[in-house]
PASEBA-1860 file (N, C-alpha, C; in nm, 3 decimals):
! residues 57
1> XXXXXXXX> 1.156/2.619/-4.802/1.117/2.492/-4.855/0.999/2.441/-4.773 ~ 0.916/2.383/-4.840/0.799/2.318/-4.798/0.758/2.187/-4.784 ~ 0.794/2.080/-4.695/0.761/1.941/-4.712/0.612/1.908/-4.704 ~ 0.568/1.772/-4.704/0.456/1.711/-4.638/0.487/1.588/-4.684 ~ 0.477/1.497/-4.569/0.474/1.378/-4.557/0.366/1.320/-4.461 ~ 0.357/1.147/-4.516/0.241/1.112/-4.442/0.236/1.064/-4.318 ~ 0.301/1.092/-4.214/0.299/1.040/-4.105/0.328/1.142/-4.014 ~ 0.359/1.125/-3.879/0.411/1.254/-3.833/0.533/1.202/-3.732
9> XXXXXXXX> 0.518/1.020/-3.771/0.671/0.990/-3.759/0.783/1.003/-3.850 ~ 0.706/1.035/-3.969/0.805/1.081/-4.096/0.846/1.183/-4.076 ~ 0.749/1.288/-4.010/0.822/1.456/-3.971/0.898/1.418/-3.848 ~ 0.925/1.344/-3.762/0.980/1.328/-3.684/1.098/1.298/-3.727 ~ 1.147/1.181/-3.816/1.250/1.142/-3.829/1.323/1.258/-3.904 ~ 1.245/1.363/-4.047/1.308/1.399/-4.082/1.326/1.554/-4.039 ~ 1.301/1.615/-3.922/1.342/1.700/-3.836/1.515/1.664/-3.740 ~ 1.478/1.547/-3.700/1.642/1.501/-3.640/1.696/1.473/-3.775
17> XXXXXXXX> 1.708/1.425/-3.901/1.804/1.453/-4.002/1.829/1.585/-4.031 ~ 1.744/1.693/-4.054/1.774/1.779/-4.055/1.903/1.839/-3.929 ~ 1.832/1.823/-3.828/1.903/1.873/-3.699/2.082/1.842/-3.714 ~ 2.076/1.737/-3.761/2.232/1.684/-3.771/2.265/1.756/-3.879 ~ 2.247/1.815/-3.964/2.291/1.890/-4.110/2.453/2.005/-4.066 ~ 2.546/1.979/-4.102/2.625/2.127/-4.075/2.557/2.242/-4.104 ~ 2.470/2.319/-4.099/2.439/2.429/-4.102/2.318/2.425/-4.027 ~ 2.262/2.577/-4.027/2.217/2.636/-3.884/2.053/2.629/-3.979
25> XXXXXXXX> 1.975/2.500/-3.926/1.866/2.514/-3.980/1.738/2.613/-3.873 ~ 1.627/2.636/-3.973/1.497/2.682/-3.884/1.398/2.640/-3.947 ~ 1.318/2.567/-3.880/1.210/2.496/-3.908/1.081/2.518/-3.838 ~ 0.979/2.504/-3.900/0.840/2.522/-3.852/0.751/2.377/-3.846 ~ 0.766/2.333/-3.762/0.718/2.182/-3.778/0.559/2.220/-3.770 ~ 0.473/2.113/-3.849/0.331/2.091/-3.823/0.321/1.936/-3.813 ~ 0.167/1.884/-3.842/0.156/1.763/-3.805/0.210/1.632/-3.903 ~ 0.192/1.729/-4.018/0.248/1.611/-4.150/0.360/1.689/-4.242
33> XXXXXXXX> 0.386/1.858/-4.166/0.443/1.951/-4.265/0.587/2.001/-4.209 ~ 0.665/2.010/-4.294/0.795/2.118/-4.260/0.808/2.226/-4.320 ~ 0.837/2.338/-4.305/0.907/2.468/-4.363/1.013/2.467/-4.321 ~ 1.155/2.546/-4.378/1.289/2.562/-4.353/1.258/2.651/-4.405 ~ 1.278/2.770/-4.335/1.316/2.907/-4.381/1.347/2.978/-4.241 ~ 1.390/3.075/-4.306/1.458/3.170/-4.175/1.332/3.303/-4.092 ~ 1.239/3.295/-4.171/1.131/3.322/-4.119/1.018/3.254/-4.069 ~ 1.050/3.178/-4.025/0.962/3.099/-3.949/0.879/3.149/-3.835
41> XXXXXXXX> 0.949/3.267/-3.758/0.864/3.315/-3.658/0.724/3.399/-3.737 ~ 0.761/3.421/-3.871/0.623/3.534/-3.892/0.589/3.440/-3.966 ~ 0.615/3.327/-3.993/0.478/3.213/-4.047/0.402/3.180/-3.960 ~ 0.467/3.140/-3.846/0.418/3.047/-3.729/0.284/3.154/-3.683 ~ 0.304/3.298/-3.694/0.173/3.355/-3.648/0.014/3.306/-3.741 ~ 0.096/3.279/-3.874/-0.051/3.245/-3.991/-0.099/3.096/-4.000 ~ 0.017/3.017/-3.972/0.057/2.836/-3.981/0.027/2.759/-3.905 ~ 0.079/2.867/-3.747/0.086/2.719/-3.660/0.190/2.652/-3.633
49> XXXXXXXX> 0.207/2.568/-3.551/0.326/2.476/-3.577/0.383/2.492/-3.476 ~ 0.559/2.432/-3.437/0.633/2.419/-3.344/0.816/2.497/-3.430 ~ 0.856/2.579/-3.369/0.929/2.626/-3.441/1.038/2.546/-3.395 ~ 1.156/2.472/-3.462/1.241/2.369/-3.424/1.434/2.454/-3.509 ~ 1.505/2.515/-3.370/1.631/2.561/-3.481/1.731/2.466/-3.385 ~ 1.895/2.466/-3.510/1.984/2.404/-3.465/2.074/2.500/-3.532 ~ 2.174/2.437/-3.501/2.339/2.512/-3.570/2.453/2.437/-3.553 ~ 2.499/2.344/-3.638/2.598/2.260/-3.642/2.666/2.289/-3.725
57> X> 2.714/2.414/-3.779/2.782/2.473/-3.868/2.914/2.576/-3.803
END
């Protein structure tokens, strides 16, 4: 999945919602963008970004 929102307190907030989710997210944060996918490490080589995982599942 692919977000973009306009702020990068909006990716902020909705990285810690995510984080709290029961299940084991992986995320590729950018400045206004999210990805959730489980490949995030071989985006991050083309993308960029901050790779962000949890597991509350």
């Amino acid at each position: 999945m692919f977000s973009i929102y306009l702020s990068s307190a909006d990716v902020s907030a909705a990285v810690q919602a995510l984080k709290r989710l029961p299940v084991e997210v992986h995320l590729l944060v950018g400045p206004n963008w999210i990805i959730n996918s489980r490949y995030v490490l071989s985006l991050k080589e083309n993308m960029g970004g901050m790779i962000v995982t949890a597991s509350n599942g």
